[in-house]
C-alpha positions as a Markdown table, in Angstrom:
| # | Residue | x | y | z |
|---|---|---|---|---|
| 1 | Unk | 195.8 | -24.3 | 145.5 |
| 2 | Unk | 193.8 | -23.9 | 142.3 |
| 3 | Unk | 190.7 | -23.3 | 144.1 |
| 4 | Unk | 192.3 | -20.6 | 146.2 |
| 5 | Unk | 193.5 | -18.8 | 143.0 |
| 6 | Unk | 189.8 | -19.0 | 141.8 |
| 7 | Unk | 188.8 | -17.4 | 144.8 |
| 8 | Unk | 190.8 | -15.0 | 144.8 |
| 9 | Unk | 190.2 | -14.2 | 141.5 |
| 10 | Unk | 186.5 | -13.9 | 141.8 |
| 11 | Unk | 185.2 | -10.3 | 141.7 |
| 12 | Unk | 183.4 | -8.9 | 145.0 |
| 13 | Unk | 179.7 | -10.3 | 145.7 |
| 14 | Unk | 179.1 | -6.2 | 145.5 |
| 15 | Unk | 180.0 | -6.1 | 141.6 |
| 16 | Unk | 177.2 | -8.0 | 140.0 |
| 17 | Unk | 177.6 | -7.0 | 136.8 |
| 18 | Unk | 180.7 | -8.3 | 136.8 |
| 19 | Unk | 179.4 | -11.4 | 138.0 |
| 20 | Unk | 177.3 | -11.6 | 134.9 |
| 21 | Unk | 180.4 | -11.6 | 132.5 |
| 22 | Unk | 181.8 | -14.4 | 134.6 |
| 23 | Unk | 178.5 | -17.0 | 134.3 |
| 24 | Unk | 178.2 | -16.0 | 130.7 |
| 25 | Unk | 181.4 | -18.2 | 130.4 |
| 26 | Unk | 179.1 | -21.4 | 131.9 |
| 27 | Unk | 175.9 | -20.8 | 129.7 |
| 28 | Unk | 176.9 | -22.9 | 127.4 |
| 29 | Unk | 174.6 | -26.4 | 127.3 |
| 30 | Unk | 176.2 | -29.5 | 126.1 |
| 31 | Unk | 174.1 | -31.8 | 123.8 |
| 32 | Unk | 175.0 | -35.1 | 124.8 |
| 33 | Unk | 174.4 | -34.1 | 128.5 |
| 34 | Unk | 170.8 | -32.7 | 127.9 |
| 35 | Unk | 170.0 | -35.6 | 126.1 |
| 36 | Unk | 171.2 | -37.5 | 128.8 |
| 37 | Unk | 169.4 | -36.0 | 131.6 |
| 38 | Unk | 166.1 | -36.0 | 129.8 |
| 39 | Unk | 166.8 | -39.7 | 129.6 |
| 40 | Unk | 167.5 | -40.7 | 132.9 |
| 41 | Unk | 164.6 | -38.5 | 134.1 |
| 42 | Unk | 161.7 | -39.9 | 131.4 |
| 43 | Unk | 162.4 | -43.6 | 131.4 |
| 44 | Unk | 162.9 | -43.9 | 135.1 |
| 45 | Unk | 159.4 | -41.9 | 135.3 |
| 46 | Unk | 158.1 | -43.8 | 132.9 |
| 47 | Unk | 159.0 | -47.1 | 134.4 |
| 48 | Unk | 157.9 | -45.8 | 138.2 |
| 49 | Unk | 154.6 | -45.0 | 136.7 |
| 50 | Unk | 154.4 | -48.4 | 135.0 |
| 51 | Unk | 155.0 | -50.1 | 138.4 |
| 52 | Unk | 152.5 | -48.1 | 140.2 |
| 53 | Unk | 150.2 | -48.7 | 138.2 |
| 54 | Unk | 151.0 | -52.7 | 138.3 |
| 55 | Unk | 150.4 | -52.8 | 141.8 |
| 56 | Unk | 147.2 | -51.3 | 141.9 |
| 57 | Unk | 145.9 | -54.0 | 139.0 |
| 58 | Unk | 147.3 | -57.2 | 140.9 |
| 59 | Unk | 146.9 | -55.3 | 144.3 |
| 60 | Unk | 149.9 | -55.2 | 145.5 |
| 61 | Unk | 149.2 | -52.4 | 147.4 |
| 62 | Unk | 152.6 | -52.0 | 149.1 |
| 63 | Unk | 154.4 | -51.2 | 145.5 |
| 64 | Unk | 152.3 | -48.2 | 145.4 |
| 65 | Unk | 155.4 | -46.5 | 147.2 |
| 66 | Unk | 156.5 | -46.2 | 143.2 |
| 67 | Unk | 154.0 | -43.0 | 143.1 |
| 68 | Unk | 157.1 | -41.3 | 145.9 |
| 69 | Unk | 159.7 | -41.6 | 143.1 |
| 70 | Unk | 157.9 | -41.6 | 140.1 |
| 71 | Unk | 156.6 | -37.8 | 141.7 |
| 72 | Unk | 160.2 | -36.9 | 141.8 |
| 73 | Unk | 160.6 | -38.0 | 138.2 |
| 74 | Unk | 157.9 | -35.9 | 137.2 |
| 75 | Unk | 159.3 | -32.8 | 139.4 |
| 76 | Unk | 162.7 | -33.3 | 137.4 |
| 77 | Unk | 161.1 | -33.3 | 134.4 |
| 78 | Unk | 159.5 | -29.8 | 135.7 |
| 79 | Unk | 162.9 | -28.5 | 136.1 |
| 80 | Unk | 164.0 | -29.4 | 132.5 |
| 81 | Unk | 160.9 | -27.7 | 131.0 |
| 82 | Unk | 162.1 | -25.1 | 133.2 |
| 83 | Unk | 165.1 | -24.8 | 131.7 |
| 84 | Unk | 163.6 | -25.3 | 128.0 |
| 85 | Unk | 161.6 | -22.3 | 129.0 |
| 86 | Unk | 164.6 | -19.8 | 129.7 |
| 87 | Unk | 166.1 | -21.4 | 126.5 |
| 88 | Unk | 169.2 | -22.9 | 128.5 |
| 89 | Unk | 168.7 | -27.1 | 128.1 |
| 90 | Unk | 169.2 | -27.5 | 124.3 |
| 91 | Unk | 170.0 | -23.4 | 123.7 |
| 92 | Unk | 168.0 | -24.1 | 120.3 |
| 93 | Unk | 165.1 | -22.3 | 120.7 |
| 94 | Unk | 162.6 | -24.8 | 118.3 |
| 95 | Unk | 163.7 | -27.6 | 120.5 |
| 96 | Unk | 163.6 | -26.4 | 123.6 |
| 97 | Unk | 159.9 | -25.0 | 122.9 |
| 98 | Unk | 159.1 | -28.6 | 121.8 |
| 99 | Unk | 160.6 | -30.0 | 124.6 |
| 100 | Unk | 159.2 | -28.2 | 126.9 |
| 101 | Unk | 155.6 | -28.5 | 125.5 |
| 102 | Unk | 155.5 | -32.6 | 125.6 |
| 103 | Unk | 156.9 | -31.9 | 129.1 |
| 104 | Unk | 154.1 | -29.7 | 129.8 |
| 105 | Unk | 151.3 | -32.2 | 128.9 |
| 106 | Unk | 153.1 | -34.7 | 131.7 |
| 107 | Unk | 153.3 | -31.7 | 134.3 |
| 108 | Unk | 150.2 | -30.6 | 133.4 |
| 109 | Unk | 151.9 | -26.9 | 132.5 |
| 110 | Unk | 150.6 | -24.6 | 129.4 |
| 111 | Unk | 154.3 | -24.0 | 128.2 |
| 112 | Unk | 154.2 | -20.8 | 126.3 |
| 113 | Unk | 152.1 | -19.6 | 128.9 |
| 114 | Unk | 154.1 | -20.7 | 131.8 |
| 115 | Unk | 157.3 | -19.5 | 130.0 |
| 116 | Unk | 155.6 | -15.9 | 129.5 |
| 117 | Unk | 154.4 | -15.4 | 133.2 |
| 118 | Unk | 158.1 | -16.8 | 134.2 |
| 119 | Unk | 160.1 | -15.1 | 132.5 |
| 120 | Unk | 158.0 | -11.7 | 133.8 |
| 121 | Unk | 158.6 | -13.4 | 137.6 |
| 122 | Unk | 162.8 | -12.8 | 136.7 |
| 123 | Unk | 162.5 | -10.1 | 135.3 |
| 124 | Unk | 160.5 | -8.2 | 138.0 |
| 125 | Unk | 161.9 | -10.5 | 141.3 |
| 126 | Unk | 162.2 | -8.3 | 144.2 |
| 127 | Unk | 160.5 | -5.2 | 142.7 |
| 128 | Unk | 157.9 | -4.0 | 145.2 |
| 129 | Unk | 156.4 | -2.0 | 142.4 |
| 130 | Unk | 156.1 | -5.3 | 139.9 |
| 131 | Unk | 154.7 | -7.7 | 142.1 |
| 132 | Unk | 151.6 | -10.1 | 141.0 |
| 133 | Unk | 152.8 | -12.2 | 138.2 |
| 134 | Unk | 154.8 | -15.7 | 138.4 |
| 135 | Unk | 155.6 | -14.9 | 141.9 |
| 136 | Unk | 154.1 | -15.8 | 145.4 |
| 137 | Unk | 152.1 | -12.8 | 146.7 |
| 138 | Unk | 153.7 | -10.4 | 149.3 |
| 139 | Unk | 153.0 | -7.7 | 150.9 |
| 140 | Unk | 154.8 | -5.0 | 153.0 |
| 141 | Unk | 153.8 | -4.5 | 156.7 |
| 142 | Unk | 152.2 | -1.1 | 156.0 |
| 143 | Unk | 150.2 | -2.9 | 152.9 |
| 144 | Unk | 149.1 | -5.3 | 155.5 |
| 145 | Unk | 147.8 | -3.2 | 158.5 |
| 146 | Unk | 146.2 | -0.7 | 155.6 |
| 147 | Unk | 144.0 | -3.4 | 154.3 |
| 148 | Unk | 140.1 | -4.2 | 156.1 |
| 149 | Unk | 139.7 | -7.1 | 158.3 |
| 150 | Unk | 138.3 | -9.3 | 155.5 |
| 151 | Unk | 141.6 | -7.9 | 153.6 |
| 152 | Unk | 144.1 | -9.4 | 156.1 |
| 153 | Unk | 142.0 | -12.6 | 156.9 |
| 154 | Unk | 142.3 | -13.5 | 152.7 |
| 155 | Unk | 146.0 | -12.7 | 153.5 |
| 156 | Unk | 146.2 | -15.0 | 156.3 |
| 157 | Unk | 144.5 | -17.8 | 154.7 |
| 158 | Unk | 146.5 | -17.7 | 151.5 |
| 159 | Unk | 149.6 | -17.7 | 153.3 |
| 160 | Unk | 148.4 | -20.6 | 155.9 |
| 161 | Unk | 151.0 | -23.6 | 155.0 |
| 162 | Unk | 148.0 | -26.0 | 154.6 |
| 163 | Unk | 146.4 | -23.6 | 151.5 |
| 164 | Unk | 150.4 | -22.9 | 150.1 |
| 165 | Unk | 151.0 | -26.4 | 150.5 |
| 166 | Unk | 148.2 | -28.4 | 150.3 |
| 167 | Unk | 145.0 | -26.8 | 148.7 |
| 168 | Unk | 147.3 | -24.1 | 146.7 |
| 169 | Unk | 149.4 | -26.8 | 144.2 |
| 170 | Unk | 146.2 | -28.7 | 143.6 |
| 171 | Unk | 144.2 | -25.4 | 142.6 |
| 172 | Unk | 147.2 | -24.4 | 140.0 |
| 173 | Unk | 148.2 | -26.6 | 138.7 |
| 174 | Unk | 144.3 | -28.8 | 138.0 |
| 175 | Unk | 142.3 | -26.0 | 137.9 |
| 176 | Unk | 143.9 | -22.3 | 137.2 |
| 177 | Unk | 146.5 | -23.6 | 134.6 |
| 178 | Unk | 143.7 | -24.7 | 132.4 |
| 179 | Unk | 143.2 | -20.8 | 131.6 |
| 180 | Unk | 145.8 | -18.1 | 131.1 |
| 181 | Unk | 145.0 | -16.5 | 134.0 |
| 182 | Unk | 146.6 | -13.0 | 133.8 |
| 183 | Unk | 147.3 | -12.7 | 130.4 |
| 184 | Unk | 143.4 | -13.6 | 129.2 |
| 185 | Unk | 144.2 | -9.8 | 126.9 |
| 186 | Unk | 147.6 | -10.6 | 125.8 |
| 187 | Unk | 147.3 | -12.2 | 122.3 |
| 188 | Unk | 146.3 | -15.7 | 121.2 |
| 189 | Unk | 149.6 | -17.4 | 122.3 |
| 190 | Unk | 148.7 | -18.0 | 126.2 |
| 191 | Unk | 145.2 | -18.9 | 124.6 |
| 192 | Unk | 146.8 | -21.5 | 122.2 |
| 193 | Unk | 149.4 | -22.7 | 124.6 |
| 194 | Unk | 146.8 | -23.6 | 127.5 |
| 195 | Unk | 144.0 | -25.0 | 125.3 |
| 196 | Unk | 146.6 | -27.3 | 123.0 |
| 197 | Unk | 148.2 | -28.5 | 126.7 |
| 198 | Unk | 144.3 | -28.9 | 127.7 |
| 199 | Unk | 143.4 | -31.1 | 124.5 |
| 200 | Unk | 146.7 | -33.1 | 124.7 |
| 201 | Unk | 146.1 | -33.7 | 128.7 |
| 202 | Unk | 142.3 | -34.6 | 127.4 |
| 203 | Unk | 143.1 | -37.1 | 124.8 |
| 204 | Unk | 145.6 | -38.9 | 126.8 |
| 205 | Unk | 143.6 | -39.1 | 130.8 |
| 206 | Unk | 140.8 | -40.3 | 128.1 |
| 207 | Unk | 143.1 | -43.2 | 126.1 |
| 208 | Unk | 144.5 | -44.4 | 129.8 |
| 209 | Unk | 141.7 | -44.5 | 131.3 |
| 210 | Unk | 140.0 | -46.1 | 128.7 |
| 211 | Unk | 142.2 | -48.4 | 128.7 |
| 212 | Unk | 143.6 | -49.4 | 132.0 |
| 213 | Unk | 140.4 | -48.0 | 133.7 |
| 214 | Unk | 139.0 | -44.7 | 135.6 |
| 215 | Unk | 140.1 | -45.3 | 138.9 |
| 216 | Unk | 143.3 | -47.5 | 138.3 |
| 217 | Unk | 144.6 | -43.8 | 136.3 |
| 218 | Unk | 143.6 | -41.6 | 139.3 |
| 219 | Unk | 145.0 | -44.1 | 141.8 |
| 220 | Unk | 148.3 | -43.7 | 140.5 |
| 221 | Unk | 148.4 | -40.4 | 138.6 |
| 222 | Unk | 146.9 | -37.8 | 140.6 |
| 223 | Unk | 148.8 | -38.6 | 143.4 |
| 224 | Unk | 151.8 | -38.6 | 141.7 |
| 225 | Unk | 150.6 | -35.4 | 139.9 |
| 226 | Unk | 150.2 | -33.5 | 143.2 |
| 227 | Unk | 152.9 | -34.7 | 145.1 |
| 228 | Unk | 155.4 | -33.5 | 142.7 |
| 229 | Unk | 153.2 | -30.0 | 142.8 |
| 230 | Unk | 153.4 | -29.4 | 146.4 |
| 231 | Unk | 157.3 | -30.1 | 145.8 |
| 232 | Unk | 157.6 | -27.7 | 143.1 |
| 233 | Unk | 155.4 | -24.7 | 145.3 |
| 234 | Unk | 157.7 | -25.7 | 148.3 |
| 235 | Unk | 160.8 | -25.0 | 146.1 |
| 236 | Unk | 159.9 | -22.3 | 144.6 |
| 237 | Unk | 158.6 | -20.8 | 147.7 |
| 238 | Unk | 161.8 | -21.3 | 150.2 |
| 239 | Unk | 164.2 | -19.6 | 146.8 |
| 240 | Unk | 162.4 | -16.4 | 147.5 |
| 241 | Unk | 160.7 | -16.3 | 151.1 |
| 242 | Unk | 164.2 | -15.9 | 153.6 |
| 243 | Unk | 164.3 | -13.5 | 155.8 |
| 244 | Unk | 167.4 | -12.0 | 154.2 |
| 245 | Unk | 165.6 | -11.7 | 150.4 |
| 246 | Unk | 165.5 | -8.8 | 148.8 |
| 247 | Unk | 162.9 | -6.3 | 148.5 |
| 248 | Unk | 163.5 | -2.7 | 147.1 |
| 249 | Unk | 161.4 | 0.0 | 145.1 |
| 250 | Unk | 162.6 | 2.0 | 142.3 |
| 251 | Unk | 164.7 | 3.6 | 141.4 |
| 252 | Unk | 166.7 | 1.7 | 144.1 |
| 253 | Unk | 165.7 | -1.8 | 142.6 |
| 254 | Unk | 168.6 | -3.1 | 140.3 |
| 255 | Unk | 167.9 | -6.6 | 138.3 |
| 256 | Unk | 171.6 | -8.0 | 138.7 |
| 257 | Unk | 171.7 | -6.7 | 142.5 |
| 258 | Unk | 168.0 | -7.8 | 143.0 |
| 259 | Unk | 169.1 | -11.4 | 141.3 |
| 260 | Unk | 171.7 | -12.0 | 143.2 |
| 261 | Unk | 170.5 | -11.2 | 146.7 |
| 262 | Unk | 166.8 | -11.9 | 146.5 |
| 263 | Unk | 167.1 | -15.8 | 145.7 |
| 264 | Unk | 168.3 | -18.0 | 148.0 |
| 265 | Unk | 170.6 | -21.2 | 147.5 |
| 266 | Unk | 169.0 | -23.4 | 149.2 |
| 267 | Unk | 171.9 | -26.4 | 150.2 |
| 268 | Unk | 170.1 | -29.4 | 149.9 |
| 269 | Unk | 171.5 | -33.3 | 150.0 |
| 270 | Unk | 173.3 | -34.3 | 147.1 |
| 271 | Unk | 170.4 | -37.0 | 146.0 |
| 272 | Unk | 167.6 | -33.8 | 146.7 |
| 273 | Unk | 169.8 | -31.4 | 144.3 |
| 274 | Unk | 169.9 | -34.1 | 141.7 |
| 275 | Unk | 166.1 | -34.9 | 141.7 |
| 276 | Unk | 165.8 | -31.5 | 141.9 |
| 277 | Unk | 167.9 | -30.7 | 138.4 |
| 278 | Unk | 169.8 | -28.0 | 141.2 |
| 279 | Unk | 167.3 | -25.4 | 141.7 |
| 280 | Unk | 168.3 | -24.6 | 145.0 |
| 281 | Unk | 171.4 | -22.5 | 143.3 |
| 282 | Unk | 168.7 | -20.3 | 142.7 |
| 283 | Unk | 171.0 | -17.3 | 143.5 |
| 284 | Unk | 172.9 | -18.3 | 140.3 |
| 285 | Unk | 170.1 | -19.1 | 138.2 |
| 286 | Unk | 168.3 | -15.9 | 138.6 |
| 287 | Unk | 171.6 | -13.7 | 138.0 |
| 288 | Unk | 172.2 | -15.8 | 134.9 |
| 289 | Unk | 169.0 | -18.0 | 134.0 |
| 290 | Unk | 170.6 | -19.1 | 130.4 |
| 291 | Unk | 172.8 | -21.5 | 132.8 |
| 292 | Unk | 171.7 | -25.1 | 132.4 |
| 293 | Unk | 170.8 | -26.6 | 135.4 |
| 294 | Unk | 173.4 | -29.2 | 135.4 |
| 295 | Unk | 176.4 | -26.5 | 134.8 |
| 296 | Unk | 174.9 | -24.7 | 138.1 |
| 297 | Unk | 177.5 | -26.6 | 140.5 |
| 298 | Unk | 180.3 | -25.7 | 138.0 |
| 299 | Unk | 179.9 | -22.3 | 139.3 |
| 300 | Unk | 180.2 | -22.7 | 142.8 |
| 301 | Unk | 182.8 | -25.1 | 142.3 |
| 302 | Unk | 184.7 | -22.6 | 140.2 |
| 303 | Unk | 183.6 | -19.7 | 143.0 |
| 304 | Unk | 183.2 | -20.9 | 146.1 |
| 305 | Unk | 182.2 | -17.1 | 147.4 |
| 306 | Unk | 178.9 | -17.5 | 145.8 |
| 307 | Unk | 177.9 | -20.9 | 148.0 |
| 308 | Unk | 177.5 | -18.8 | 151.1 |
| 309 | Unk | 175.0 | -16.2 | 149.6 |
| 310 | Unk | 171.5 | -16.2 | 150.9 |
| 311 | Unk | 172.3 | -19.7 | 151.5 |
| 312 | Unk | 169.8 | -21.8 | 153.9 |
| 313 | Unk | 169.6 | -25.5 | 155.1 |
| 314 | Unk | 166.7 | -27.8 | 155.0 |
| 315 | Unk | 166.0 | -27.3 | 159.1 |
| 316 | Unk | 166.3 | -23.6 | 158.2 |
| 317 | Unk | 164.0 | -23.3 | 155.2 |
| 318 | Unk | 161.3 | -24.7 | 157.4 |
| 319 | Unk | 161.3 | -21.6 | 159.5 |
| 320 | Unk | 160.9 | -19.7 | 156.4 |
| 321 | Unk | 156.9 | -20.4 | 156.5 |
| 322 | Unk | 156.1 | -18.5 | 159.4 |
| 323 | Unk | 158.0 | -15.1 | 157.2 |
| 324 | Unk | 155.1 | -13.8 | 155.4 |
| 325 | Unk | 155.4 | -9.5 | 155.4 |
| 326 | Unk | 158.5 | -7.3 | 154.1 |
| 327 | Unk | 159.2 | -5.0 | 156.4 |
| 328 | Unk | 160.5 | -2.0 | 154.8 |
| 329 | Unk | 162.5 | -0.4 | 157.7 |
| 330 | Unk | 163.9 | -3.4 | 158.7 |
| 331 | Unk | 164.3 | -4.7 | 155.1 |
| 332 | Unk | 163.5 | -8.6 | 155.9 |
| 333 | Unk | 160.1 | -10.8 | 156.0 |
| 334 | Unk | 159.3 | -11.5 | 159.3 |
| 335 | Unk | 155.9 | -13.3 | 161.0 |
| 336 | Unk | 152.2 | -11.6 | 161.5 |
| 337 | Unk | 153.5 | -12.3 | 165.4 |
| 338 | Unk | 156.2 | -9.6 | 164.5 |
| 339 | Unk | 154.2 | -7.4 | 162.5 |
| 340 | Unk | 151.9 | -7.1 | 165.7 |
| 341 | Unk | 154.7 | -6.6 | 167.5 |
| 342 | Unk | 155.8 | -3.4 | 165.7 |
| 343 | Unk | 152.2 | -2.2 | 165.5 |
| 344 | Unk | 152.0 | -2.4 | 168.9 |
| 345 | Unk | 155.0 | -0.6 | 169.5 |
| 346 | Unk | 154.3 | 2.5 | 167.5 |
């Protein structure tokens, strides 16, 4: 009954803007529940990492299966530095940035210049005209057929899933992370940000491997390291790359409309949306990104309209690697077998 009355009083998926007055309401954090769920994400990290690193020193090779949760750890911690970043997890801005730097040293993440290059990925999501930074590269069809042979074969090979999935998290987040790339001119903070994270990454790989050893440390952190990487590009990949995102030029493109309908929610089990920290509301999150994570299912709990927007299944969002070109007459992403296709056809 109560739900109904919700629903029925929740404005039409049309009026976004109204939308944005109603999550305002959820923003909100609660300070005993963030420091709650950066508990129950560090010391179960810190203990998974303890024990992976005990079986590699009395080779007990089968406990190794630690690294598999201790990467999820880690990938939940992302998602609270995520949160620090859009100033939602504490919603006091000194703390969150602190938070969110310490994080940044265990996900390997230059915070202030993670959080800069972010917060240009919201505010830009879906514009063609603003595409290039924070975001996955994309082009339209015409873009596409326009470019040189070489042109489309770079294309191909960076949108290949064993470079976006395999060689792709290892290259950002080891090796283009340690400079600002893309904001090399924008003032010293990107500059500070990255070469404090560097130093603090530095000193620490030098004290553990000093003293536990080279190759116990790699054993059990780079692994751990890029598992919870190729996670986090998947995840961030399948929120953006459906087939019913949204693309739009200006002066068509509209933030709230371009929020709403160009992220997906990607319905995953209920242990998956924990580890997670619910990122797969992403539909939510990008209307309203001052919405702690943990408030997220409030919302669709509250109104239930918003579940079924853009919303995609696990079996689904595996189709969405083959959708790799925004066709502008069509207004989806579909395949390079499409795009032939339609070439062929004109």
């Amino acid at each position: 009954m109560i739900e109904s009355l919700q629903r029925d009083l929740s404005p039409p998926l049309s009026d976004e803007k109204a939308w944005l007055k109603i999550l305002a309401k959820y923003r909100q954090p609660h300070l005993r529940r963030s420091v709650f769920e950066l508990a129950v994400t560090a010391i179960p990290f810190a203990f998974c990492w303890a024990g992976a690193l005990a079986a590699v020193h009395y080779g007990f090779w089968a406990g190794l299966i630690l690294i598999v949760p201790a990467a999820a750890f880690l990938l939940r911690l992302f998602m609270i530095q995520h949160d620090c970043g859009h100033g939602s997890f504490f919603a006091r801005r000194r703390v969150d940035d602190w938070t969110g730097r310490v994080i940044g040293v265990l996900t390997l993440t230059p915070y202030d210049y993670w959080r800069r290059a972010h917060a240009e990925h919201h505010a830009l999501a879906g514009n063609l005209e603003g595409r290039g930074v924070g975001d996955i590269t994309t082009l339209t069809v015409s873009e596409y057929n326009g470019r040189s042979w070489p042109g489309r074969l770079n294309y191909r090979l960076y949108r290949h899933p064993a470079v976006m999935f395999g060689i792709g998290p290892a290259w950002l987040f080891l090796f283009k992370q340690r400079l600002p790339f893309g904001m090399m001119r924008s003032g010293s903070l990107p500059w500070i940000s990255t070469m404090a994270t560097n130093l603090a990454i530095a000193i620490i790989s030098a004290t553990l491997m000093w003293t536990i050893g080279i190759l116990p440390f790699l054993l059990v952190h780079l692994p751990i390291a890029l598992l919870a990487a190729t996670a986090g590009i998947w995840l961030f990949y399948v929120q953006h790359q459906f087939e019913e995102t949204h693309w739009s030029r200006e002066p068509e493109w509209q933030f709230p409309h371009a929020a709403l309908h160009g992220a997906s929610h990607y319905d995953l089990p209920l242990a998956l949306r924990w580890i997670t920290g619910n990122i797969g509301i992403h539909h939510v999150h990008h209307l309203s990104s001052r919405v702690p994570y943990y408030r997220l299912p409030e919302v669709l709990r509250d109104h239930p309209a918003l579940a079924g927007l853009g919303r995609i299944t696990m079996m689904e969002s595996l189709r969405c690697v083959k959708l790799v070109l925004w066709d502008e007459q069509s207004r989806r992403l579909i395949s390079f077998r499409d795009a032939a296709k339609l070439r062929h056809a004109q």
